[in-house]
C-alpha positions in Angstrom: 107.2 50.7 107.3 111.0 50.6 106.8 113.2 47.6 108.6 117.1 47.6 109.0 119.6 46.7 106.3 121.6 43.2 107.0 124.9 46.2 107.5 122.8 47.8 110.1 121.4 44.5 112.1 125.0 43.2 112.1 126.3 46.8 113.4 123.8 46.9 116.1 124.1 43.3 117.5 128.3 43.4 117.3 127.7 46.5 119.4 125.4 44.9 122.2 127.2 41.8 122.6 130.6 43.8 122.6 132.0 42.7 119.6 132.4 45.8 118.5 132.0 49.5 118.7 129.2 51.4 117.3 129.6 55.6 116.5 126.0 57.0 115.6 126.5 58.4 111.9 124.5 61.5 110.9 121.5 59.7 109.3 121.0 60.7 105.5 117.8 60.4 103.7 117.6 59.3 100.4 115.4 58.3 97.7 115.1 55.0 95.1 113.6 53.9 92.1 113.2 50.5 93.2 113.5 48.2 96.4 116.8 48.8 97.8 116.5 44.7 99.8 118.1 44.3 103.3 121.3 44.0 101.7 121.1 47.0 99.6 121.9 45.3 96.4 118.3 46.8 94.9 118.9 50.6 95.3 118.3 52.5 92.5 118.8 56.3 93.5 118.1 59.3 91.2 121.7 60.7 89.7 122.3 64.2 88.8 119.3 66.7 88.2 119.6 68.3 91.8 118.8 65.0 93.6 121.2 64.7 97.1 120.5 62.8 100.3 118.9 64.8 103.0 120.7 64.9 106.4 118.9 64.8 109.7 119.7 64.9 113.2 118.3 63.2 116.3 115.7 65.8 116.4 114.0 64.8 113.3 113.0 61.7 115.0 110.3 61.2 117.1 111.0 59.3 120.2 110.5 55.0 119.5 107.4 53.6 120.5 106.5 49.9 119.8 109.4 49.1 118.3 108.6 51.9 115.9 109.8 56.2 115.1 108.9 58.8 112.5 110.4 62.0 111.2 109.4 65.0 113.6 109.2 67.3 111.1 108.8 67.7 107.0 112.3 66.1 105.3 112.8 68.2 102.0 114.7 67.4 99.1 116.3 70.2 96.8 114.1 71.1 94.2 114.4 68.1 91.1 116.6 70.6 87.9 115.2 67.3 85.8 113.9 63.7 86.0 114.6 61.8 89.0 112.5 58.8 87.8 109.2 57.4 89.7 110.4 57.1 93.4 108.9 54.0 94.9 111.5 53.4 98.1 113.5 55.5 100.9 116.4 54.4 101.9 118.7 55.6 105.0 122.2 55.9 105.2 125.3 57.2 107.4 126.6 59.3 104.7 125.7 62.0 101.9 126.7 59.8 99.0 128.2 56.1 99.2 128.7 54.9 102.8 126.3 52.3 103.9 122.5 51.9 103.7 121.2 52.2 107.4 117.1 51.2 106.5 114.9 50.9 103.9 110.8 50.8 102.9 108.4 50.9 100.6 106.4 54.1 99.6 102.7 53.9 100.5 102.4 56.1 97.2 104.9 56.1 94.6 106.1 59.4 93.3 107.1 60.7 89.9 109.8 63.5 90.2 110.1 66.1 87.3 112.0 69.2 86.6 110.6 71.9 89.0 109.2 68.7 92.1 110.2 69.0 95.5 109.9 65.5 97.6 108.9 65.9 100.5 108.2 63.6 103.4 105.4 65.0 105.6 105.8 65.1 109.5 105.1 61.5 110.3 105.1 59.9 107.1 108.3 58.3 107.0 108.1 55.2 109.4 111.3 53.1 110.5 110.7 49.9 113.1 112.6 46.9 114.4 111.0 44.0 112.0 
């Protein structure tokens, strides 16, 4: 189960008590070696060897229920040219590379990408919810 990043909470509640204006970002997923922590200060994502944030749109997410959405459909990641390290976390953020880290969780499975791996995330696998 993922949970919001301290940027994201802070975004979100400046927005609903009008201290501020919120733009929904194209949501990116993205992949770590380690836990990212609400404030983001953790993330350890892969570098080079073909790795790159995946993009999604509001129709990769299901519909919340109980506080709770998943991804629609399969997220992909480009096919690993070399090492990305053993992927333990996904992170979510509003850009393809820098910008701000949206969510976070834990893999129920952690991964080892090599040369020749695609990641995948399975329709349903990848859980984000209010904590």
């Amino acid at each position: 189960m993922g949970s919001f990043s301290d940027y994201w909470e802070n975004e979100i509640l400046d927005h609903i008590f009008g201290k501020g204006s919120y733009t929904l970002p194209t949501i990116y997923v993205g992949l770590s070696t380690a836990d990212p922590l609400d404030s983001g200060s953790g993330l350890a994502e892969p570098s080079g060897n073909g790795y790159a944030r995946v993009a999604t749109s509001g129709a990769s997410w299901t519909t919340a229920s109980g506080g709770s959405l998943s991804n629609a459909g399969d997220i992909s990641f480009p096919q690993a040219a070399g090492s990305w390290g053993t992927i333990t976390h996904f992170a979510l953020f509003d850009a393809a590379s820098a910008g701000n880290m949206l969510a976070h969780g834990a893999l129920s499975q952690s991964k080892t990408i090599t040369s020749g791996d695609t990641a995948k995330f399975a329709t349903g696998d990848l859980d984000v919810s209010l904590d």
